[in-house]
C-alpha positions in Angstrom: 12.0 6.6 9.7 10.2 3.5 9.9 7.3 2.4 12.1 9.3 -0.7 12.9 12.4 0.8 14.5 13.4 1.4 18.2 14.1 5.6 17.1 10.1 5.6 16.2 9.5 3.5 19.1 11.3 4.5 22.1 11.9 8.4 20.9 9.8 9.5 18.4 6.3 8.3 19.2 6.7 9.0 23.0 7.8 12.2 22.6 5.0 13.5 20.1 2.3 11.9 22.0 3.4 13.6 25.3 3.2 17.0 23.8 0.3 16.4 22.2 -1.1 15.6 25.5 0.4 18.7 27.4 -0.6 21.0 24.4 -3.8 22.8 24.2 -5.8 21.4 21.4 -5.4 24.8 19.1 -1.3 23.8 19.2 -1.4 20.3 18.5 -2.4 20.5 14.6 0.8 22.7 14.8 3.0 20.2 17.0 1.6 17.2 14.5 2.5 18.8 11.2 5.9 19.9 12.6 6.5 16.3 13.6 5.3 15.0 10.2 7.8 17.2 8.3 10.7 15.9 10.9 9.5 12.3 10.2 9.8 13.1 6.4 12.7 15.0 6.8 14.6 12.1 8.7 14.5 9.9 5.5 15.6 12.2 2.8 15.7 15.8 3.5 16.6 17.4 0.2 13.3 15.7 -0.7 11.8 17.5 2.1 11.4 20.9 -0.1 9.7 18.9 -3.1 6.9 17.6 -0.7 6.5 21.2 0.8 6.2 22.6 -2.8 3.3 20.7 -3.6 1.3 21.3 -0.5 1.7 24.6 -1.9 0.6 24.0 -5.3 -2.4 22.2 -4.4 -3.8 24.8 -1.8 -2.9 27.5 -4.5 -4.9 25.2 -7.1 -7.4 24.8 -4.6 -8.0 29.1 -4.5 -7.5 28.7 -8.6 -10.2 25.8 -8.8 -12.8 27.3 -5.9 -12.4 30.8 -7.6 -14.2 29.5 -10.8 -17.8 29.1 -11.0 -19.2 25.8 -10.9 -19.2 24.3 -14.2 -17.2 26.8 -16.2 -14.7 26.4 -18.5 -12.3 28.3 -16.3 -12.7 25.7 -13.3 -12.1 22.9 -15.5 -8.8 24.6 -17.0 -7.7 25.5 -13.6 -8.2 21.9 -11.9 -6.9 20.3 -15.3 -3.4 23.0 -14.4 -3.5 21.9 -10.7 -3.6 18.0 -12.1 -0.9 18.8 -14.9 1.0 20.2 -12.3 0.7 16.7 -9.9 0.9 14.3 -12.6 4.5 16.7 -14.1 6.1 16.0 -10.4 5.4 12.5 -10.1 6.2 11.9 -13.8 9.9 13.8 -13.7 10.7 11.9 -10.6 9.3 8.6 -10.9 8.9 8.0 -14.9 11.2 10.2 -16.7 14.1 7.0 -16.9 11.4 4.7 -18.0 10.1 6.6 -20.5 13.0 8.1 -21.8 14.7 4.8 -21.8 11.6 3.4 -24.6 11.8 6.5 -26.3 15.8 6.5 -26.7 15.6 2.9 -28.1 13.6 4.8 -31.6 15.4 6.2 -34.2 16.0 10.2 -34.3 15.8 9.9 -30.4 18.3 8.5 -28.9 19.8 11.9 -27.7 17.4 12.4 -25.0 19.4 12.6 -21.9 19.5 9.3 -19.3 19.1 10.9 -16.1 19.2 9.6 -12.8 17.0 10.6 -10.8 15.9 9.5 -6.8 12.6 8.4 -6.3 11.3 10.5 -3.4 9.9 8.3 -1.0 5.6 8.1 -0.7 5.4 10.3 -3.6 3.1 8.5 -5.3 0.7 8.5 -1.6 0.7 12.1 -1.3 0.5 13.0 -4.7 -2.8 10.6 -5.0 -4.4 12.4 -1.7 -3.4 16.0 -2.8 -5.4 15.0 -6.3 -8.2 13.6 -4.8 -8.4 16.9 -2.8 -8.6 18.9 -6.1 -10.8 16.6 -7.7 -13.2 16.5 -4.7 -13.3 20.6 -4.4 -14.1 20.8 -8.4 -17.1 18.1 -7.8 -18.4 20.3 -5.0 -18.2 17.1 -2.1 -15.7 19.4 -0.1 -15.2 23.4 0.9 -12.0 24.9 0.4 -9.3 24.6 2.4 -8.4 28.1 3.0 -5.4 27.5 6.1 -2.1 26.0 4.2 -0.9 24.4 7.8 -4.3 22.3 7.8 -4.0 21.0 4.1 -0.5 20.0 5.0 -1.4 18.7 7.8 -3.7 16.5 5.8 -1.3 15.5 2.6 2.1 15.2 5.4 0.6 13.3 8.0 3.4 10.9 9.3 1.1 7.9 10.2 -0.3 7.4 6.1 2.7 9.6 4.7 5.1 6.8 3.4 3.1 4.2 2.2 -0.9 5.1 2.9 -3.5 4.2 3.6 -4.7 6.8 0.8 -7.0 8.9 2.7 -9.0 11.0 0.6 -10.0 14.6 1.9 -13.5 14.2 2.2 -12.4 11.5 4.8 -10.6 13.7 7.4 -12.0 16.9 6.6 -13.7 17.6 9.5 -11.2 15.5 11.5 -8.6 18.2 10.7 -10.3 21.0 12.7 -12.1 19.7 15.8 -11.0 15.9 17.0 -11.4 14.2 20.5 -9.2 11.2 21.5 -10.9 9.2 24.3 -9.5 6.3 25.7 -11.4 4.0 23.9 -10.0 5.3 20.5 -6.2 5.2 22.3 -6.9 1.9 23.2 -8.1 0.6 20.1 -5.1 2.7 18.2 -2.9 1.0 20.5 -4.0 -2.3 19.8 -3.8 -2.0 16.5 -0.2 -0.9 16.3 1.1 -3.5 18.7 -0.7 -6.2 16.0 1.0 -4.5 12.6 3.6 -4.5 14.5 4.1 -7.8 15.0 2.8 -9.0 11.6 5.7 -7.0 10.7 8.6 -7.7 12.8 7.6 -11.4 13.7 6.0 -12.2 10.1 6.8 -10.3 7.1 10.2 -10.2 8.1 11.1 -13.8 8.5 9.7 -14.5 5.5 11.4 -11.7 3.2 14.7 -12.9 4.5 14.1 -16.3 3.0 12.3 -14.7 -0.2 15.5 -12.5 -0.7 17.4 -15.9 -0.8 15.7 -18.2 -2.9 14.8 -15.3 -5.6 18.6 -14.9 -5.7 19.1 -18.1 -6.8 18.9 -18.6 -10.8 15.5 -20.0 -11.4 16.5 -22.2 -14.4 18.2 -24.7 -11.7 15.3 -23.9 -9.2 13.3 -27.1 -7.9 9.3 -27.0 -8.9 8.9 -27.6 -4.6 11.7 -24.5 -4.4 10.1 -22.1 -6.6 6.4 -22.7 -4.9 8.2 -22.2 -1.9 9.2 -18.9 -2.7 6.0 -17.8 -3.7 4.3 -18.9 -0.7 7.1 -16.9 1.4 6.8 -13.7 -1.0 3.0 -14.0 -0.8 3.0 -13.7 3.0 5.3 -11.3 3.2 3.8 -9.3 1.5 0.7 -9.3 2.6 2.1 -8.8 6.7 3.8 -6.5 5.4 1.9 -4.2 4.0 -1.3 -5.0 6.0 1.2 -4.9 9.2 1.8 -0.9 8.3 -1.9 -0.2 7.3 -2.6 -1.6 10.3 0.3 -0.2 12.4 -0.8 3.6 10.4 -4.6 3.5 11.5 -3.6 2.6 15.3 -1.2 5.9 15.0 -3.9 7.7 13.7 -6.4 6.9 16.3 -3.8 8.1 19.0 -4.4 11.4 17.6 -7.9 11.6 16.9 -7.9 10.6 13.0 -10.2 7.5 11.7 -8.8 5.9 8.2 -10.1 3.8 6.2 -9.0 0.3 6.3 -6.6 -1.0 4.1 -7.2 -4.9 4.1 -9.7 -7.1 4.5 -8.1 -10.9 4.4 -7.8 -10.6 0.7 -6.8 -14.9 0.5 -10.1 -15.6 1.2 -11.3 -14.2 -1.9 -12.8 -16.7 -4.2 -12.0 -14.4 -7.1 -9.5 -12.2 -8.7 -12.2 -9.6 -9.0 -13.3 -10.3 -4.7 -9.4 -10.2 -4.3 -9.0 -6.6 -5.3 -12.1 -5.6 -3.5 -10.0 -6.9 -0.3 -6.4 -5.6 -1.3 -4.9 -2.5 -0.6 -8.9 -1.3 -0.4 -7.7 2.7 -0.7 -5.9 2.3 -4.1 -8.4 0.6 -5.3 -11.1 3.2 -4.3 -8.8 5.9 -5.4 -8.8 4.6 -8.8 -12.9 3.7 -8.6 -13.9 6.8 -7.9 -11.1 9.1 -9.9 -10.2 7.1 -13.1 -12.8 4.4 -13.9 -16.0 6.1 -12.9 -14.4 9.2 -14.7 -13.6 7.3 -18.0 -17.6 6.0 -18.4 -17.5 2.8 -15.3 -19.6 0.3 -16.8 -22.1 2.9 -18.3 -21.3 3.0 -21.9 -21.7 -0.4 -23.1 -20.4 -3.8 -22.6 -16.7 -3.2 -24.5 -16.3 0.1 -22.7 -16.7 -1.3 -19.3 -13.9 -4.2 -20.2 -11.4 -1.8 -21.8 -11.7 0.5 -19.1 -11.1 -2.3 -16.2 -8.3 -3.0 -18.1 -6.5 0.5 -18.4 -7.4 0.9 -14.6 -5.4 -2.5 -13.9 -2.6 -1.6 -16.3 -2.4 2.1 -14.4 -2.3 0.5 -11.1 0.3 -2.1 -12.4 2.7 1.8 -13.0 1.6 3.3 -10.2 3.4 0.2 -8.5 7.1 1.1 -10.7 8.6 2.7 -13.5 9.7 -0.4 -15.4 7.4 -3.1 -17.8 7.3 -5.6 -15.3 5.3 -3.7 -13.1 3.1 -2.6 -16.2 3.4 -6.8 -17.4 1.6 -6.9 -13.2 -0.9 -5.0 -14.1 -2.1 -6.1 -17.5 -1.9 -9.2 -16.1 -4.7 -8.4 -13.6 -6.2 -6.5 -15.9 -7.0 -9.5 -18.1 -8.0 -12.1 -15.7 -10.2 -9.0 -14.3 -12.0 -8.7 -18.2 -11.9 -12.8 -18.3 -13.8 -12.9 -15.1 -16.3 -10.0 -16.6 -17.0 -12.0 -19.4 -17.4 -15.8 -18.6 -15.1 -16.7 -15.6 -17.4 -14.8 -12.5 -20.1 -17.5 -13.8 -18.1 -20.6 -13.3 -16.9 -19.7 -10.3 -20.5 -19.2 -8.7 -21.0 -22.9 -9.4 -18.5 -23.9 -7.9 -18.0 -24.7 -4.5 -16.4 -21.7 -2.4 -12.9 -23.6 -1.2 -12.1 -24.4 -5.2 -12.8 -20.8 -6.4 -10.3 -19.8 -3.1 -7.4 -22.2 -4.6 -8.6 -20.3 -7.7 -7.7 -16.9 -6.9 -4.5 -18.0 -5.0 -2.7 -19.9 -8.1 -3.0 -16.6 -9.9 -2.6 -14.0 -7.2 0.8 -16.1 -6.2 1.7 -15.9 -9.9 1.0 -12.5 -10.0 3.5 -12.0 -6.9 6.1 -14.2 -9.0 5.4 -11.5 -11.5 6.3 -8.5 -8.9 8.2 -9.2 -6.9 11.2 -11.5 -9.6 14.3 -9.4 -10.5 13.4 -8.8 -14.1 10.7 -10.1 -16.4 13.1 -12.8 -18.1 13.7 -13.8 -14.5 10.1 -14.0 -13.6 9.1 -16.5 -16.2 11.7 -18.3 -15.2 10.2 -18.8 -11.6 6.8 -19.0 -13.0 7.7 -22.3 -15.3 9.7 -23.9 -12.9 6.4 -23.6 -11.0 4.0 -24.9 -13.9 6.5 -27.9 -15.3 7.8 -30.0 -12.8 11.4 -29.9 -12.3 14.0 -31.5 -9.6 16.1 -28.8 -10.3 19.9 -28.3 -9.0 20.8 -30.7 -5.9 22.8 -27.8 -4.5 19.3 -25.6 -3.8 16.8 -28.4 -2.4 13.7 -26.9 -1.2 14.5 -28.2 2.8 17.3 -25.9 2.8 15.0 -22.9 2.8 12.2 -24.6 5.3 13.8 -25.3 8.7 11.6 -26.1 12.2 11.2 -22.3 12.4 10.4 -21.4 9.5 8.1 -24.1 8.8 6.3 -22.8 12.8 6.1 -19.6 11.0 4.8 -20.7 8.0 1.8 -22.5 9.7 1.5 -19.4 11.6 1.2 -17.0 8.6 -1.1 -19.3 6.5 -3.6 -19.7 9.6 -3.5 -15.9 10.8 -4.1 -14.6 6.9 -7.7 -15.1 7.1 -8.3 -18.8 7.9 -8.4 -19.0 11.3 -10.3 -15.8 11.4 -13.1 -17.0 9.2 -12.9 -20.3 11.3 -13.4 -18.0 14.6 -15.3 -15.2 14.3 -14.6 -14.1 18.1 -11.4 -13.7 17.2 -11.8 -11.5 14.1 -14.1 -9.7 16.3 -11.6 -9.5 19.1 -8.9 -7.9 16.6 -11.0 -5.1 15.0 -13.5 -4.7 18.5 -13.4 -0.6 20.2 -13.7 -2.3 23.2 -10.8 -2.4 25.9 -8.7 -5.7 24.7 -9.9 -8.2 28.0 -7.0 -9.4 30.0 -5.6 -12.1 27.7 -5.5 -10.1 24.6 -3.6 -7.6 26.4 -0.7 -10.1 27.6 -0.7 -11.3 24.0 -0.1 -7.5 23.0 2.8 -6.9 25.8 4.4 -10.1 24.8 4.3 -9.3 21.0 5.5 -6.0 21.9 8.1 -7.3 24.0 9.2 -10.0 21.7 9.5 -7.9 18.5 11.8 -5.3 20.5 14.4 -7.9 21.1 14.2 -9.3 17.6 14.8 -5.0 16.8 17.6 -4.6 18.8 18.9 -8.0 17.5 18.5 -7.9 13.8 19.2 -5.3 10.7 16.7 -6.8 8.4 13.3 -4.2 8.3 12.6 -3.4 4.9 8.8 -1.9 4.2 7.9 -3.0 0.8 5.9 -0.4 -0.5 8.2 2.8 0.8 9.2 2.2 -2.5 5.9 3.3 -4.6 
């Protein structure tokens, strides 16, 4: 079920926030996790029983890991099982066919059995919160979770369930017992929904459509205006849409008394690759900080350490996105202008003035979405020279085919509201993100945008959310 349709809208939401109103408070934990497993459920519910059996597994590993004394060799066995166990799930169901598919290709080998299998969808989300779980009970930061409803409450959560943000355990531990949702909180929730919602449904969609087109085309007869022009389109949608659902998840939270993290924090402003990922999809990023590259040394051990493990956190991140080598060609390409930054880059951008190290970051973060988002990697270089060497391409595909009066409203629209026009207004930024009561005009904006993106619901088919997917 997605956030953006009139089912979630007009049925779903209203209902469950009802009864969580009428309910006494002990009875809403029970009504929330019930509507979570529906919401799952409504999508794929063979998948349904997978999700359920590792709720199980990680409050069992939880008993396994909590029963060891700090320290000991039998805690560390019993979280490394628990982890085994995770990583074995998401590996069979998301990697198996890529792996298997290198590993046929070798000599003696080429038996293994091609299987396909479905990719569950937010596996990858709640198997990253269930982990972080484990690995925050074996450090000691957390107590065990002793009730199975609250821990699935926590890893099934319908707001952050499909496609985050990842909340860590430590984050809504206390949140899970005892929570209180005043108006203020509703309010602000509210507001935030009603803004993702519109970055999604008035935004990210418009621009995916024309995305979908051009990257359909065959980018040897691609125009260098056409193929910059579907970058720019792919690098908003993207952004709106994925910010949009952060944004539409935490408003859905606060509704029912749950505070997470934020997601985004207008990432194009960055003035370098290393600032962008401090800005993009913020709960990955700390997910990986704080359980991989802290883990594997962080910048303690020496110079060379420090730069090779930046780049195995980059090239992880790049598979956590897909099963396939472009995504792992995404993130070794990050991972090397992260290390190239490290080493000399960083200090060449301080000197420069802040505007030129913003054009910076863009040129290779819109590359890097060439990279993701192009059917193929023999496809994506194709985009990406067409973009580098100038080309006047097929006369059939000119770029003002893809950019009418709309779409070039919209486009003005999404390249101000990205971070610009924020940065250029800081009432407004505070305005968006503010716990007070949105003042009269904001909240005519919001019933209008509301408004608005219900008809374009009822009157279009095209909703796709980009990273139900990972």
């Amino acid at each position: 079920m997605l956030f953006s349709s009139l089912t979630f809208l007009w049925v779903f939401l209203p209902v469950v926030l009802l009864a969580a109103r009428i309910l006494p408070r002990r009875g809403q934990n029970a009504l929330l996790l019930a509507a979570s497993l529906f919401f799952y459920a409504w999508g794929g519910p063979k998948y349904l029983l997978l999700m359920l059996a590792s709720i199980t597994l990680n409050w069992a590993g939880g008993f396994a890991v909590a029963g060891c004394a700090s320290g000991s060799a039998g805690r560390r066995w019993a979280l490394a099982a628990a982890l085994a166990a995770n990583l074995g799930l998401l590996g069979w169901f998301k990697y198996y066919g890529f792996f298997t598919g290198i590993l046929r290709r070798l000599p003696g080998l080429r038996s293994i059995p091609a299987l396909d299998i479905a990719l569950p969808v937010g596996i990858s989300f709640y198997t990253f919160q269930a982990m972080s779980y484990l690995i925050d009970l074996y450090r000691g930061r957390i107590a065990l979770q002793k009730s199975w409803f609250l821990l699935a409450l926590y890893i099934s959560f319908f707001p952050q369930l499909i496609a985050g943000p990842i909340v860590q355990y430590a984050q809504v531990e206390q949140q899970l017992a005892g929570r209180v949702v005043t108006v203020q909180n509703a309010a602000f929730g509210v507001k935030r929904f009603c803004w993702g919602l519109a970055k999604k449904v008035m935004l990210a969609n418009a621009f995916a459509a024309r995305a979908d087109e051009i990257y359909a085309l065959d980018p040897a007869a691609a125009s260098t205006p056409l193929a910059w022009l579907g970058a720019l389109y792919y690098t908003l949608q993207i952004y709106y849409d994925f910010s949009g659902y952060s944004d539409m998840a935490i408003g859905l939270g606060e509704l029912f008394g749950f505070h997470f993290p934020e997601n985004f924090n207008y990432p194009y402003l960055a003035a370098s690759v290393t600032e962008f990922w401090r800005r993009w999809h913020m709960t990955l990023s700390g997910w990986f900080r704080d359980y991989l590259y802290i883990p594997l040394g962080g910048s303690r051990r020496g110079k060379a350490r420090t730069l090779a493990n930046l780049f195995l956190v980059f090239l992880v991140t790049g598979l956590w996105h897909g099963a396939s080598l472009q995504f792992v060609a995404w993130g070794a390409w990050y991972g090397v202008l992260v290390v190239a930054e490290r080493l000399f880059v960083l200090r060449a951008l301080q000197r420069l003035p802040a505007p030129l190290g913003r054009l910076y970051t863009l040129f290779w973060v819109m590359g890097g979405w060439v990279l993701f988002r192009a059917p193929g990697l023999r496809a994506a270089a194709g985009w990406l020279r067409a973009m580098l060497l100038p080309s006047a391409g097929s006369g059939a595909w000119p770029a003002l085919r893809y950019l009418d009066g709309r779409m070039a409203l919209l486009l003005a629209a999404g390249l101000l509201l990205c971070g610009p026009l924020q940065a250029a207004l800081p009432r407004l930024k505070r305005a968006l993100y503010t716990r007070e009561p949105p003042g009269p005009a904001q909240a005519a904006a919001l019933l209008a945008a509301l408004a608005w993106c219900c008809v374009l619901l009822v009157c279009g088919t095209y909703n796709p959310f980009i990273y139900f997917r990972f």
